[in-house]
C-alpha positions in Angstrom: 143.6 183.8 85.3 141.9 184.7 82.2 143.7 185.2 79.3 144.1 189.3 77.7 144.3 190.1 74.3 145.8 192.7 72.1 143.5 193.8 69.7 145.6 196.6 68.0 145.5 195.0 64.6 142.0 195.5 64.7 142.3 198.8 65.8 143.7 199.7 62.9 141.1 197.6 60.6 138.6 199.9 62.2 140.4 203.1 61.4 141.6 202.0 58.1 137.8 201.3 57.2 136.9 204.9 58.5 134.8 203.5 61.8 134.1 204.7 64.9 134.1 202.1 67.7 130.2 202.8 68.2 130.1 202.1 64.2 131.4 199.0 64.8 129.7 197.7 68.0 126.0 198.3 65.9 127.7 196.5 62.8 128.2 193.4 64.6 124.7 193.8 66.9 126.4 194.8 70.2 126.6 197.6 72.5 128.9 200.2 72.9 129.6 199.0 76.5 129.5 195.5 75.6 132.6 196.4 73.1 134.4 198.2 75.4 134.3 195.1 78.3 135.3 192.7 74.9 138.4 195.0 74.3 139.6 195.0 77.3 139.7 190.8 77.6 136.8 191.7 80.1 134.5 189.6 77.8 134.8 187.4 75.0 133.8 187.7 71.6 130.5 185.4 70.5 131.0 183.6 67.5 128.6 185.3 65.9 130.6 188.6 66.6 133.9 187.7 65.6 132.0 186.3 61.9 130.4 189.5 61.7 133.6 191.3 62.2 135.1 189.4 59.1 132.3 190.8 56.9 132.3 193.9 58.2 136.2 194.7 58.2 136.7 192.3 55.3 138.7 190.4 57.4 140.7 187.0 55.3 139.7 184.1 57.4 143.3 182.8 57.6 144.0 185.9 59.8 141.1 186.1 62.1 144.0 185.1 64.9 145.7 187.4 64.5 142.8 190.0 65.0 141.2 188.3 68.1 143.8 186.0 69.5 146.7 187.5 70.0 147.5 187.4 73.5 149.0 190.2 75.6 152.5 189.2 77.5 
């Protein structure tokens, strides 16, 4: 069974930084629909995405865990 992840932390980031979730999905070059299937553990975040997200949020690299690893239980 694949694994679901919370992702309210970044939730906040995104709210806290005045984004929209389409705001966020062009920063870090994917679709709207492409976000939504990541955020609900549909998907998984690229690489590429998740150091994207770091520059864009201004995310410390010593908590990008808690942002995109958290699993649900």
């Amino acid at each position: 069974m694949k694994t679901k992840y919370k992702y309210n932390k970044l939730f906040g980031r995104l709210a806290e930084m005045g984004l929209t979730r389409e705001d966020y999905a062009k920063a870090i070059g994917t679709s709207r629909s492409s976000l939504a299937a990541k955020l609900n553990s549909q998907r998984d975040f690229t690489q590429a995405e998740i150091s994207e997200s770091v520059k864009v949020l201004k995310i410390p690299t010593s908590e990008i865990s808690t942002y995109f690893f958290t699993p649900e239980v």
